[in-house]
C-alpha positions in Angstrom: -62.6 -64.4 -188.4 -59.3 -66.3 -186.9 -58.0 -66.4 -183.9 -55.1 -64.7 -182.7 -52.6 -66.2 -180.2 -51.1 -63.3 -178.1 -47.8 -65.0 -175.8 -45.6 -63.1 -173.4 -42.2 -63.0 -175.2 -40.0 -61.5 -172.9 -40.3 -58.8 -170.1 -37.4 -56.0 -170.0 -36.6 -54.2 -166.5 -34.7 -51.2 -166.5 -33.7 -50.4 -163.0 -31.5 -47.8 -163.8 -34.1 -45.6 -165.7 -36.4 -46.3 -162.9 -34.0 -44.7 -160.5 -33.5 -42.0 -162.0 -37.5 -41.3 -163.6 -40.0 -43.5 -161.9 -42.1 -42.2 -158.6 -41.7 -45.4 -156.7 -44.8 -47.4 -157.2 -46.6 -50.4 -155.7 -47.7 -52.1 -158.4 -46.0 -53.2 -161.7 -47.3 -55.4 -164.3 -47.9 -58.8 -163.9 -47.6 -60.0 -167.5 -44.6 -63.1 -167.0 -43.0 -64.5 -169.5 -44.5 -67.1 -171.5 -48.2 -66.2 -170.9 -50.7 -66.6 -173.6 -54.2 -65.9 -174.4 -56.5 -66.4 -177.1 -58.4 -63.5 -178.8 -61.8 -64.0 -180.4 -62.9 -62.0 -183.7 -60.6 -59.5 -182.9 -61.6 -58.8 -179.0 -58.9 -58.1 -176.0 -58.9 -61.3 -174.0 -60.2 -61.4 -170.4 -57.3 -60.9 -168.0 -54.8 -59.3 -171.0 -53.4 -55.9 -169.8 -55.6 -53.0 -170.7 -52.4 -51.1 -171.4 -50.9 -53.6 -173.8 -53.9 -53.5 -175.1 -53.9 -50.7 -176.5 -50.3 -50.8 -178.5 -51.3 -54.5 -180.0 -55.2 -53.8 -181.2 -54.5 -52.8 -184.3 -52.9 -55.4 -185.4 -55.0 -58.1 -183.2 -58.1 -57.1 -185.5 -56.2 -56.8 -188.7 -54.9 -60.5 -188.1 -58.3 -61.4 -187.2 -59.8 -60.6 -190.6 -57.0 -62.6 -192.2 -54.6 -59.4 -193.0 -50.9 -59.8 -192.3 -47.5 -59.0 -194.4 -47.2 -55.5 -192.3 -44.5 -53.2 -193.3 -44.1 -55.0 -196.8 -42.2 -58.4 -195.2 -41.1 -57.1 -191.4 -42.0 -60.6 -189.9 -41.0 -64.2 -191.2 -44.4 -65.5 -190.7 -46.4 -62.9 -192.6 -49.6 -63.2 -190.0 -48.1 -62.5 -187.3 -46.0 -59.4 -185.3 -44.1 -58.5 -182.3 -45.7 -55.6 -180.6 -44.3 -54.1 -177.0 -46.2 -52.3 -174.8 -45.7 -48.5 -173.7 -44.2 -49.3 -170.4 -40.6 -47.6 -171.3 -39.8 -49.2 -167.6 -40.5 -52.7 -168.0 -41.7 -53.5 -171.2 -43.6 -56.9 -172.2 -42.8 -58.3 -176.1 -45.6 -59.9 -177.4 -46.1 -62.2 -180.5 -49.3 -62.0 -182.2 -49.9 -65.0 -184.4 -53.5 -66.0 -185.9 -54.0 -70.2 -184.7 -56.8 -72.6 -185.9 -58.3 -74.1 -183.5 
């Protein structure tokens, strides 16, 4: 299986849709931009949001087994994809890209 490089793109914040939807909250996600991590055959990376997660496993594990070209040519790079997470707040872009290593 390759490896799949998962970096931090860039981190939105929408403070006006927060005023007017959020319950203030504590906490927010600490994903910053330019933060990477390394999955292994297809496995979330210790320390990778459990959220993000979610939206970006599908095609962690498809890159993994060597698959790419999703959505017939979307991305430049065929094995490889730009997934955000759910967060409609602040969302986090991430590039997936498989690496040799």
């Amino acid at each position: 299986m390759k490896k799949v490089k998962i970096t931090a793109i860039r981190k939105a914040d929408y403070k006006d849709l927060q005023a007017l939807y959020e319950n203030p909250i504590e906490h927010t996600c600490d994903v910053l931009e330019g933060q990477s991590w390394v999955s292994h055959e297809g496995k979330k990376p210790e320390g990778l949001c459990p959220e993000a997660w979610k939206t970006m496993r599908e095609f962690v594990e498809a890159l993994a087994r060597g698959e790419g070209n999703f959505f017939d040519g979307w991305m430049q790079n065929p094995y490889s994809a730009m997934i955000s997470c759910n967060d409609g707040f602040r969302p986090v872009s991430f590039l997936l890209e498989t690496i040799e290593e």
